[in-house]
N, CA and C of each residue as an Amber inpcrd file, in Angstrom:
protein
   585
 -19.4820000  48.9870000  69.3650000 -19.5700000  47.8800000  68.5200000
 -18.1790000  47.4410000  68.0900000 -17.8740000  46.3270000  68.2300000
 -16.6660000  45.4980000  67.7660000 -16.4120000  44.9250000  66.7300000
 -15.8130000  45.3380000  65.7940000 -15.2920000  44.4600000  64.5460000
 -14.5290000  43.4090000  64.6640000 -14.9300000  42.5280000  63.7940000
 -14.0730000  41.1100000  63.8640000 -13.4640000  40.8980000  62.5800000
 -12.1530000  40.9890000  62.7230000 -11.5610000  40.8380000  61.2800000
 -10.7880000  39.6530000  61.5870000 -11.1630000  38.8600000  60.4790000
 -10.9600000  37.7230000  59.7180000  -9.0480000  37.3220000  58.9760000
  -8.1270000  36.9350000  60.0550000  -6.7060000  36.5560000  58.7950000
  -7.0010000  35.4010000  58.3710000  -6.4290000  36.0060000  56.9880000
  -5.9710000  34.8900000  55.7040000  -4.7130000  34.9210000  55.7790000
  -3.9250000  33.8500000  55.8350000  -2.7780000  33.9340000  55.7170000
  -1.9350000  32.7250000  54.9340000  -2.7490000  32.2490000  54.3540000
  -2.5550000  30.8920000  53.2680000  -3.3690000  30.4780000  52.5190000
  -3.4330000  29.6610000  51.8400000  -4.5210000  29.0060000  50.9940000
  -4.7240000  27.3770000  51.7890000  -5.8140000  27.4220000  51.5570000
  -6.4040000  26.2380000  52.0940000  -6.1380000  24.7450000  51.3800000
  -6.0630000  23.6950000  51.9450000  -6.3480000  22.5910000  50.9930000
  -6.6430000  22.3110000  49.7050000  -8.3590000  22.8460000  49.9540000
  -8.9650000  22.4860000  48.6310000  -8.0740000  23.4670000  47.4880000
  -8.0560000  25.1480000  47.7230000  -7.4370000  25.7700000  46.7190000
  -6.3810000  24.9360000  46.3130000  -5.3750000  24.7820000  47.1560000
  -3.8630000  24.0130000  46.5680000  -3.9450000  22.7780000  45.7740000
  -5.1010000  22.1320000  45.8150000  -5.3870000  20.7270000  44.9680000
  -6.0880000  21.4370000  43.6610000  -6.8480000  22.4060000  43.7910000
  -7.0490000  22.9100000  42.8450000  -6.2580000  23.6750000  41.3920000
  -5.3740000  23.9470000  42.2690000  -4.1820000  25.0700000  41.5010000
  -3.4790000  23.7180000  41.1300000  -2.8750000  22.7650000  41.6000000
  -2.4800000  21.4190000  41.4500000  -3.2400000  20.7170000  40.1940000
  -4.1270000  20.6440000  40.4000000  -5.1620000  19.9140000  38.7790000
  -4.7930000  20.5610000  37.9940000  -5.0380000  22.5550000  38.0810000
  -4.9830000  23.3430000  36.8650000  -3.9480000  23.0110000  35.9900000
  -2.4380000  23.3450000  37.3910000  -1.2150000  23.6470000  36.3150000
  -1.2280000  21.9410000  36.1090000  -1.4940000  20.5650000  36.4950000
  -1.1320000  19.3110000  35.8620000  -2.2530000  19.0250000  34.6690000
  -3.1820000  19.2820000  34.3990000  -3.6160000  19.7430000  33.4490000
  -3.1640000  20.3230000  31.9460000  -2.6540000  21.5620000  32.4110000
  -1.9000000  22.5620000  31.4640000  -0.6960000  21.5880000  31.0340000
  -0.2740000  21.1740000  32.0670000   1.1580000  20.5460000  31.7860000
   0.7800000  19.4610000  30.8290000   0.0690000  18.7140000  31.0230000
  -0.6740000  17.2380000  30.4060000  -0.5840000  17.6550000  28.7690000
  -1.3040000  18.6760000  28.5210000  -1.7560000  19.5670000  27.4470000
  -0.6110000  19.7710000  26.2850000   0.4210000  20.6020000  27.2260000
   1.7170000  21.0030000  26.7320000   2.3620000  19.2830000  25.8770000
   2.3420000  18.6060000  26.8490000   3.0250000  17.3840000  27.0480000
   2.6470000  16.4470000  25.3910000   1.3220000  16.2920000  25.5450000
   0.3240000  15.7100000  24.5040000   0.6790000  16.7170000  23.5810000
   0.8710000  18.0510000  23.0670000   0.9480000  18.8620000  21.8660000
   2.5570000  18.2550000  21.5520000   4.0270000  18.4080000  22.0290000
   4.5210000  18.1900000  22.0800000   5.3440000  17.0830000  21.1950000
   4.6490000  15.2540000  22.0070000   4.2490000  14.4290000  21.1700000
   3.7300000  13.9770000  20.1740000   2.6740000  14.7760000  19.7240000
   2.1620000  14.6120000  18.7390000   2.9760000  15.6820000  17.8270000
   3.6020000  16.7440000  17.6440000   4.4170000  17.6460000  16.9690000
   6.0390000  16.3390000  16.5020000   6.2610000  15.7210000  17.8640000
   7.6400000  14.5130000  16.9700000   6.9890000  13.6430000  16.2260000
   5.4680000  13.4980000  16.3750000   5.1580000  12.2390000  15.9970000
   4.4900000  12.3520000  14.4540000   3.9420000  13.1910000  14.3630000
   3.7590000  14.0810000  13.1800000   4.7180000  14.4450000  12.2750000
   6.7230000  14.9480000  13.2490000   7.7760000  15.3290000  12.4320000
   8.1960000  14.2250000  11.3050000   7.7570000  12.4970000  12.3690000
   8.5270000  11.3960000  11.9010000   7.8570000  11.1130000  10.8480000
   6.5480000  10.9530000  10.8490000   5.6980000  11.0280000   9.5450000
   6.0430000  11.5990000   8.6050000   5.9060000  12.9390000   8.6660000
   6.3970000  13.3320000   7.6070000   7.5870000  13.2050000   6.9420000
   8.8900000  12.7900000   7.7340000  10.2790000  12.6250000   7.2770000
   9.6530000  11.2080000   6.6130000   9.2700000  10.7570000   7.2420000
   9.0280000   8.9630000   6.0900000   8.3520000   9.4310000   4.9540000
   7.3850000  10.7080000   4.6200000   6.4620000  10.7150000   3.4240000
   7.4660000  11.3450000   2.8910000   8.0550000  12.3090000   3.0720000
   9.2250000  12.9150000   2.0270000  10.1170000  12.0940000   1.8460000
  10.3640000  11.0480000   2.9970000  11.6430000  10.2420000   2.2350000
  10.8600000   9.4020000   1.0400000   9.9270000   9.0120000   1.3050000
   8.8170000   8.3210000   0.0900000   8.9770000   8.7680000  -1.4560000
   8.1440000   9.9820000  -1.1840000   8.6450000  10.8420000  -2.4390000
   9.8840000  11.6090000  -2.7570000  10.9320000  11.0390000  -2.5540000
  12.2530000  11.7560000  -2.6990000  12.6070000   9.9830000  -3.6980000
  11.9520000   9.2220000  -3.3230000  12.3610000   8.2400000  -3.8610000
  11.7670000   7.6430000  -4.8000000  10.9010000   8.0600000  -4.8820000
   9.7390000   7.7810000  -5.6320000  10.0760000   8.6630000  -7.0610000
  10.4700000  10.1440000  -7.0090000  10.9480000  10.8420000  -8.0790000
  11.8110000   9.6730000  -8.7970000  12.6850000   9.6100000  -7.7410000
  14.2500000   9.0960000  -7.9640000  14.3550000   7.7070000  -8.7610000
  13.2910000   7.0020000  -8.6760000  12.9250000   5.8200000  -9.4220000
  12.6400000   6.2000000 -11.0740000  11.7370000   7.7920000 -11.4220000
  11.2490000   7.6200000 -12.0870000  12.1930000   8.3680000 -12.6120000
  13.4620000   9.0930000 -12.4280000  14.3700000  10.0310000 -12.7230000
  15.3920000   8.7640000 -13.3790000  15.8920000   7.9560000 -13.1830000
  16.7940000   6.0200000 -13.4160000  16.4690000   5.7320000 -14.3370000
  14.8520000   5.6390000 -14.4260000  14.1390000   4.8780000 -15.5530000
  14.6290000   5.8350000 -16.8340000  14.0520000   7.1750000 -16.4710000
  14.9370000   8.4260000 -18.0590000  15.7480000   7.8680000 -18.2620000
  16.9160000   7.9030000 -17.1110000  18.0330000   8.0140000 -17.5290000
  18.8220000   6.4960000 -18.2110000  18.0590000   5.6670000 -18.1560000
  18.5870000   4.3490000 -18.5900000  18.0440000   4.8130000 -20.4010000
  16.8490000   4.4260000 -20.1940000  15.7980000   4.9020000 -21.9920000
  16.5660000   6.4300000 -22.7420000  17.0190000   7.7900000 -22.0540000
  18.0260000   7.6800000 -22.9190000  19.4170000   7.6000000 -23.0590000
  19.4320000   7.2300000 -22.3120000  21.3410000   6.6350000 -22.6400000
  20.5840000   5.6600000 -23.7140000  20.2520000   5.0190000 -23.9760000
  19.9490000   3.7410000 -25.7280000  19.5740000   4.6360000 -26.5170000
  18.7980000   5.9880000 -26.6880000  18.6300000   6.9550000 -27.6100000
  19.7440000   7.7370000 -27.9120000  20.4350000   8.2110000 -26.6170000
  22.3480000   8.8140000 -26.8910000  23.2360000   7.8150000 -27.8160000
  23.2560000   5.9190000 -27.4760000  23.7720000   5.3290000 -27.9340000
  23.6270000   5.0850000 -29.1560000  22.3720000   5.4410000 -29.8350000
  21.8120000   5.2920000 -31.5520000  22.0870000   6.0600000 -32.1410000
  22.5480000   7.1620000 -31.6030000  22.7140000   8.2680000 -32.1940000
  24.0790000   8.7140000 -31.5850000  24.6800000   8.1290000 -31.0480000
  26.3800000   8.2490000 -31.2580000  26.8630000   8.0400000 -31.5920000
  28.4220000   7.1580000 -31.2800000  29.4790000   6.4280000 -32.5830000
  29.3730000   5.1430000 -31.7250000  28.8650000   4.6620000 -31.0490000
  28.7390000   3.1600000 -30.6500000  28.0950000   2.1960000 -31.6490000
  27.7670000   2.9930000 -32.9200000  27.5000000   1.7210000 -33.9250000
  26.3510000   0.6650000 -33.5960000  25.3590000   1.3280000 -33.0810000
  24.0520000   0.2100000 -33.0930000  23.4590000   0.3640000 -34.0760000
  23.1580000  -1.5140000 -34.1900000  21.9350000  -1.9500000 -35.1910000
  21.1940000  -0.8690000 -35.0040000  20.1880000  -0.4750000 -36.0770000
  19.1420000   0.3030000 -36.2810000  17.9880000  -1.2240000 -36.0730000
  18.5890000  -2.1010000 -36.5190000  17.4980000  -3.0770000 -36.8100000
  16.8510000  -3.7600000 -35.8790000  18.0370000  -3.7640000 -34.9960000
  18.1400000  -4.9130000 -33.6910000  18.0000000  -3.6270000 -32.3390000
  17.7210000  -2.4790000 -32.6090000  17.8330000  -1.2510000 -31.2090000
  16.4000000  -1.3920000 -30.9310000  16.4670000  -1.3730000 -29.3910000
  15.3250000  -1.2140000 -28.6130000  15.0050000  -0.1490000 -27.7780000
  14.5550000   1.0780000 -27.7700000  14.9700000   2.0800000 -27.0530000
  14.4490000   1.3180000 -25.7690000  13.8180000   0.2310000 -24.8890000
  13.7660000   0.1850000 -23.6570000  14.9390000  -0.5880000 -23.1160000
  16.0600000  -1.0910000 -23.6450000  16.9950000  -1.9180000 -23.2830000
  17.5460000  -1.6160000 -21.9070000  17.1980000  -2.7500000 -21.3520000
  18.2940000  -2.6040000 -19.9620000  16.9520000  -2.4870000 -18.9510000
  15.4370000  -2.2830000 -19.6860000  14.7370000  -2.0040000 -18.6500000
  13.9270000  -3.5320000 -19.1570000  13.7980000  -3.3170000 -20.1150000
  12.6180000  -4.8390000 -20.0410000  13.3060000  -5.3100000 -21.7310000
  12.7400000  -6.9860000 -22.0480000  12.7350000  -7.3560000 -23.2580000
  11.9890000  -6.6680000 -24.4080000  12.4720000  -6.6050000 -25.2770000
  10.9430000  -6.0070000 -26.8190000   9.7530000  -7.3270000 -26.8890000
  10.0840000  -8.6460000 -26.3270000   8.5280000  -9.6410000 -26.5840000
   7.9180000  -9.3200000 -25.0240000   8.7320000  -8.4520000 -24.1430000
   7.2680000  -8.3390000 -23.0430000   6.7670000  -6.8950000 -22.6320000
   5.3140000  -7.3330000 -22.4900000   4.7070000  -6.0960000 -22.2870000
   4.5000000  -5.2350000 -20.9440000   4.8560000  -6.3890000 -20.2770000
   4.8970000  -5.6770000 -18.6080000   6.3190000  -6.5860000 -18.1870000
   6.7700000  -5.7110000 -17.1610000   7.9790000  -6.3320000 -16.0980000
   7.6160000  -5.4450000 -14.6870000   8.4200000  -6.0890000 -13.9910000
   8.1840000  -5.1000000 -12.5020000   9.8330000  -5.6980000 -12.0660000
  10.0270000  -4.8870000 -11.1510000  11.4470000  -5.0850000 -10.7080000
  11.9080000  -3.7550000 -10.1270000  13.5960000  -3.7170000  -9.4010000
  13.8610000  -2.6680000  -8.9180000  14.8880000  -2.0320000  -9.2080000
  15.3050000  -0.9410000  -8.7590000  16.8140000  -0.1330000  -8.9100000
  16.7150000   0.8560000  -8.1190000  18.7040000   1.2200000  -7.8470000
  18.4700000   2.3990000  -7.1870000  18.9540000   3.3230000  -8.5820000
  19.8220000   4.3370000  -7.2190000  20.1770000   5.3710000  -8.3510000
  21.2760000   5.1160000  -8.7700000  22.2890000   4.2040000  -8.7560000
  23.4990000   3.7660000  -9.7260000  23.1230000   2.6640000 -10.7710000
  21.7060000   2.4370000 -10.6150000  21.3010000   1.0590000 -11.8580000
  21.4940000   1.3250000 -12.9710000  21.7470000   0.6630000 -13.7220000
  22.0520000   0.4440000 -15.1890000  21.0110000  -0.0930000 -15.9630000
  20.2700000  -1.1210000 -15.1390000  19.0430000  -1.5200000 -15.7730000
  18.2050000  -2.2630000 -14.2640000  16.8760000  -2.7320000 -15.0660000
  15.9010000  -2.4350000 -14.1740000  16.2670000  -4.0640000 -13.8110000
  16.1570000  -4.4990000 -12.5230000  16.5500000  -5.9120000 -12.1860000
  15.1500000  -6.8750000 -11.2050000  14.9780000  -7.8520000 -11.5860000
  13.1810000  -8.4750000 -11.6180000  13.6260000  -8.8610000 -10.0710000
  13.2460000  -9.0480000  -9.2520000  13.5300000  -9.4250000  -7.5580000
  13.7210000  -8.6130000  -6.6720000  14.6780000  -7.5760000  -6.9910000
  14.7090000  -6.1820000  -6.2920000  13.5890000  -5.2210000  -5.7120000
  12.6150000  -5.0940000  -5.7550000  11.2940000  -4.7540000  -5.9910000
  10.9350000  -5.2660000  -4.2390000  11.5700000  -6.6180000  -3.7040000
  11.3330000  -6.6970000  -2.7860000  12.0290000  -6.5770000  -1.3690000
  13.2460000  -5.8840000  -1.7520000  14.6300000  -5.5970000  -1.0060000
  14.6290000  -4.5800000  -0.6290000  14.9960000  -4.3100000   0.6580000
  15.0470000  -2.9750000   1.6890000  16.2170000  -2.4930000   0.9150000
  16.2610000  -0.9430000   0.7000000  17.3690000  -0.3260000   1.0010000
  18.3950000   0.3640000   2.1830000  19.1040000   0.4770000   1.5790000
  20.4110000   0.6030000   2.8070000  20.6670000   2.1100000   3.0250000
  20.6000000   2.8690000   3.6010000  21.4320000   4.1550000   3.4490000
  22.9670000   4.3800000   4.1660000  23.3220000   5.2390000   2.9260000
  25.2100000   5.3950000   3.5940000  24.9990000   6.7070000   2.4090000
  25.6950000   7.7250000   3.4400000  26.0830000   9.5830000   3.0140000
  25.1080000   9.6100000   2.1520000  23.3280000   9.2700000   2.6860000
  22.2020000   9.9490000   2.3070000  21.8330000   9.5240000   0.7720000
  22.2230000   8.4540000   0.6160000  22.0700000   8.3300000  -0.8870000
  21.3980000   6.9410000  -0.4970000  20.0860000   6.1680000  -1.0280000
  19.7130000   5.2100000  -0.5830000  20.0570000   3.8680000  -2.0910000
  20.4450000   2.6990000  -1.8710000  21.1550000   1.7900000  -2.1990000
  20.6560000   0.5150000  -1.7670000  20.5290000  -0.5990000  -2.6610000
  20.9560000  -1.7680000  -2.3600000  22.0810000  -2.9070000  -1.7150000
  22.8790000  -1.9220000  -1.5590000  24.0620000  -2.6660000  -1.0610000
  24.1540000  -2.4130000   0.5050000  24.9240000  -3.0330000   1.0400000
  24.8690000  -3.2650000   2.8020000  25.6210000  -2.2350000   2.8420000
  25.0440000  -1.6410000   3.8180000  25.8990000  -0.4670000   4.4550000
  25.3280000  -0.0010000   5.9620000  26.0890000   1.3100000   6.4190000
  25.8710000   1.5300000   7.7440000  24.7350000   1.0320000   7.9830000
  23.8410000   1.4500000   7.7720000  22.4400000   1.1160000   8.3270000
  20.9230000   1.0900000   7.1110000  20.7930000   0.0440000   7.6380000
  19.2690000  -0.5170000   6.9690000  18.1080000   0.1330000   6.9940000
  17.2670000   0.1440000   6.1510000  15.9630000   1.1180000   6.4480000
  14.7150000  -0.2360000   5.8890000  13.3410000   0.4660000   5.9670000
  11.7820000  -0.0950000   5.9850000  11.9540000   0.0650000   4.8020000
  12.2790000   0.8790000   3.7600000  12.1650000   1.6630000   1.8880000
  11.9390000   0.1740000   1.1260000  11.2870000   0.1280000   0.1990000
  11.3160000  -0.9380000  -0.7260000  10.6800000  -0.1740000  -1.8780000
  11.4410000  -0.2120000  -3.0210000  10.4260000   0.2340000  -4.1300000
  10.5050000  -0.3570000  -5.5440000   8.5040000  -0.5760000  -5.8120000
   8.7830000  -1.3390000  -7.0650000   8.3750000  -0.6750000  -8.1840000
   9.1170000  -1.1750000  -9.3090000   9.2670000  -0.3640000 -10.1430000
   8.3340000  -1.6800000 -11.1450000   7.1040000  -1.1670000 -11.8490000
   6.2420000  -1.6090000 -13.1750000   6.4320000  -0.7990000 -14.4330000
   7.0340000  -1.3130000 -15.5410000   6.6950000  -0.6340000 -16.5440000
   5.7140000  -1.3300000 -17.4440000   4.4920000  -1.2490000 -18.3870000
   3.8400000  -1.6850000 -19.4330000   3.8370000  -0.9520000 -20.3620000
   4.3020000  -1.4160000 -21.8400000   4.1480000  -0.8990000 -22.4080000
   2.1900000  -0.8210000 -23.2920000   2.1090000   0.0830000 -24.2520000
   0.8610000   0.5070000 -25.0220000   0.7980000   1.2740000 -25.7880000
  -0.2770000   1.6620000 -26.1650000  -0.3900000   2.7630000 -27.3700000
  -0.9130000   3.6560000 -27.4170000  -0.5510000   5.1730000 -27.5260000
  -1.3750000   6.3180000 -27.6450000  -2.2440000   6.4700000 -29.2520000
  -3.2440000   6.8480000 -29.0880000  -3.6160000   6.8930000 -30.2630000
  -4.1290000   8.5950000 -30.4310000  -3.3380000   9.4340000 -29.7490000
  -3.4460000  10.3180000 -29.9530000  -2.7630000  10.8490000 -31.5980000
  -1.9030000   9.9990000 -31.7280000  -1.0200000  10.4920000 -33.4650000
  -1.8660000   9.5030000 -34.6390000  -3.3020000   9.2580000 -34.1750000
  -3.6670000   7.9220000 -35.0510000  -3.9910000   9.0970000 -36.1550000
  -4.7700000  10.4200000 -36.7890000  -4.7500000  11.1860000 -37.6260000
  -3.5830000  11.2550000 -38.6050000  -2.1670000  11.0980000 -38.1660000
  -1.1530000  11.7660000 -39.1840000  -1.0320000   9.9240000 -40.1170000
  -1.2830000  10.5210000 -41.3490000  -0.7180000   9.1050000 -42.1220000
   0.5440000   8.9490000 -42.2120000   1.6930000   9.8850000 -42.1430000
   2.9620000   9.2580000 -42.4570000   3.5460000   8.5490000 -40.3650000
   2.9640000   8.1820000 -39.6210000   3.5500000   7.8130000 -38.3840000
   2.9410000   6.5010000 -38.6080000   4.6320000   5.5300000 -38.5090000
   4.2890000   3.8150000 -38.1450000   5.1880000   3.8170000 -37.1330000
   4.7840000   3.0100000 -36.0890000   5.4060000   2.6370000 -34.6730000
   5.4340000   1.6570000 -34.8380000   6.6970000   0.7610000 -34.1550000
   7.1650000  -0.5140000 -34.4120000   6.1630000  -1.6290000 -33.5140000
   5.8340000  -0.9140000 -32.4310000   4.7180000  -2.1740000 -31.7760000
   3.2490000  -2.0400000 -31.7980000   3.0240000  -0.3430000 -32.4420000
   1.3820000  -0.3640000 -32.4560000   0.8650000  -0.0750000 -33.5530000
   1.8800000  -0.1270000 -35.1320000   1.5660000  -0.0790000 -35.7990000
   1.5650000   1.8380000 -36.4590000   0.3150000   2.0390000 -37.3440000
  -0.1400000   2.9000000 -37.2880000  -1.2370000   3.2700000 -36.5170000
  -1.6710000   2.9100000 -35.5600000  -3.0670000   3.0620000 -35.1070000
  -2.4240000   4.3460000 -33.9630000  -1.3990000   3.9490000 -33.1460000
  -0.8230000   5.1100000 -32.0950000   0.7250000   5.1270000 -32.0790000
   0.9580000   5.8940000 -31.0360000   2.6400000   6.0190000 -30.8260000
   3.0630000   4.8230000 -29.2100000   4.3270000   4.3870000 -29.3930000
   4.5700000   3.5500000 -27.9760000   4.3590000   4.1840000 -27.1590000
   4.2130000   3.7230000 -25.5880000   4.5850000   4.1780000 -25.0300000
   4.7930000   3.4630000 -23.3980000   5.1870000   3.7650000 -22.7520000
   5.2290000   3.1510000 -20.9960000   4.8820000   3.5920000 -20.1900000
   3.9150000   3.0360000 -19.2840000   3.0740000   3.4930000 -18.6140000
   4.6070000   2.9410000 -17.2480000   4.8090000   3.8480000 -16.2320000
   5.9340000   3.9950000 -15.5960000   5.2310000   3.6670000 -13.7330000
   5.4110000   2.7910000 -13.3250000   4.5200000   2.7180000 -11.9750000
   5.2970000   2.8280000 -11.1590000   5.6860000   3.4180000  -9.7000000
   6.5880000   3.6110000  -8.8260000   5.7250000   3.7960000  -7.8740000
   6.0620000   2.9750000  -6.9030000   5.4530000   2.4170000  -5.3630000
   6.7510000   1.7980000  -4.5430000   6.4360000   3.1510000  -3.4470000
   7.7510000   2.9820000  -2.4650000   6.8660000   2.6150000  -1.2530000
   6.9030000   1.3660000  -0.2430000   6.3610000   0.7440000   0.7320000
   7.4060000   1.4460000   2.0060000   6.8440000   1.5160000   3.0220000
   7.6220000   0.8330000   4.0720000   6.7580000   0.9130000   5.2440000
   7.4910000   0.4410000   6.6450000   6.9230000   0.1420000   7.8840000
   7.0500000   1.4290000   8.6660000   5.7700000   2.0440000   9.7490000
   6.4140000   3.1700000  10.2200000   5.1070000   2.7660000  11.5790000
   5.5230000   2.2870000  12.7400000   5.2120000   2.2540000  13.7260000
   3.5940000   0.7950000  13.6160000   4.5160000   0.0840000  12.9840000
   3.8330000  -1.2610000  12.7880000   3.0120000  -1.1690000  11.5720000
   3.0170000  -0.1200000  10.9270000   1.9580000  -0.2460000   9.9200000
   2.8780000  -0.1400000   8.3580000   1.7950000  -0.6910000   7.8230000
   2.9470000  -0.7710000   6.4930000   2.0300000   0.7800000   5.6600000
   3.1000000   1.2930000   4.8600000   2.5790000   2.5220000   4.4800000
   3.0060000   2.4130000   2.5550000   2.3880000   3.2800000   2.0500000
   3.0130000   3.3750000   0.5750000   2.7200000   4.5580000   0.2880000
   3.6530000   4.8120000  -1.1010000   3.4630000   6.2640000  -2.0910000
   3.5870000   5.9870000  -3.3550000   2.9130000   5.9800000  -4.1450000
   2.6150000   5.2780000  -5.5240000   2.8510000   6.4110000  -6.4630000
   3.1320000   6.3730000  -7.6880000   2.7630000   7.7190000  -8.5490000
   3.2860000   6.7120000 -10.2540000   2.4590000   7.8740000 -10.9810000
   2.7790000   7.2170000 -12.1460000   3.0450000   8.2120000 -13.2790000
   3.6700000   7.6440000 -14.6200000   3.8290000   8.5170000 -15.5760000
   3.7720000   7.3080000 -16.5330000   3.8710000   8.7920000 -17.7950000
   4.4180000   7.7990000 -19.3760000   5.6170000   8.3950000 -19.8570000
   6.4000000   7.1680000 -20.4360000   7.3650000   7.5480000 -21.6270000
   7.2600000   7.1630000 -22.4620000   7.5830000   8.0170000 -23.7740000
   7.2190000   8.2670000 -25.2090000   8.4380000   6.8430000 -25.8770000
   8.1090000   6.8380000 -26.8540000   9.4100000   6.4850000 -27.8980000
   9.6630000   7.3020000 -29.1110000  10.2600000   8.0570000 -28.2890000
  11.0810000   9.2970000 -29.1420000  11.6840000   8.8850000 -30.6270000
  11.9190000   8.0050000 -31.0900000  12.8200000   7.4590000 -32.3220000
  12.1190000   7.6270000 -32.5930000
């Protein structure tokens, strides 16, 4: 009786188209994780740049309200009569403003609100510089009244009376564009009137 043995000595067609799908497949896979990992990175660099700015709005606003509380209480000689602790951010006859600033503002300015900022050595700005960005942020303050201090009889507040204490409701909404779509990060607080 005779045995018939059978050489293999390659892979056939079909295998090699097969092994061909697998690894272009795998590769496809790799490829698509990849993309979506930069595309995901860029996102997120726009949401942190969002809220990096978004603090930074509401960090300006302090720092304007008290520099006028430092100034009442330094040797710059202000009226007691005529001091506004919001100066530089809004008038004492209005109750809402909106407008913008960066982080060298001095006071809050009504039009700005709709102006891209610029970045130069990572610090973002209104003024022209190296290069332009999508960032826009507007800044709302309203003022109102807590009536959480309405119990104590000796507290009178100059705009709500005795009924509550001032205060500003602080709105910060940073917009921008990130692959055709317009995006935002909103956040809010209050400030007191400490005097």
């Amino acid at each position: 009786m005779r045995k018939f043995a059978t050489e293999k000595d390659g892979f056939t067609i079909i295998e090699l188209l097969m092994a061909s799908l697998i690894i272009t497949i795998g590769l496809m896979a790799v490829i698509s994780m990849i993309i979506s990992a930069f595309t995901s990175t860029a996102s997120l660099s726009f949401n942190l740049t969002a809220s990096y700015l978004t603090q930074e709005g509401f960090e300006v606003v302090r720092r304007i309200r008290d520099t006028n509380f430092n100034r009442l209480y330094s040797d710059d000689a202000v009226d007691e009569d005529t001091y506004f602790w919001l100066e530089n951010l809004m008038d004492e006859s209005e109750d809402s403003v909106v407008g913008g600033l960066d982080y060298d503002s001095d006071e809050l300015i009504q039009g700005k609100e709709d102006e891209t900022f610029y970045i130069n050595d990572g610090l973002y700005s209104y003024e022209p510089s190296s290069q332009e960005t999508t960032f826009r942020r507007e800044i709302t303050l309203e003022r109102d009244c807590y009536a959480g201090y309405a119990d104590t009889n000796d507290f009178d507040d100059d705009y709500c009376g005795s009924d509550g204490a001032e205060y500003v409701l602080v709105t910060v909404e940073v917009t921008w564009e990130e692959r055709e779509t317009e995006r935002s990060h909103k956040a809010k607080t209050k400030l007191f009137n400490w005097y």
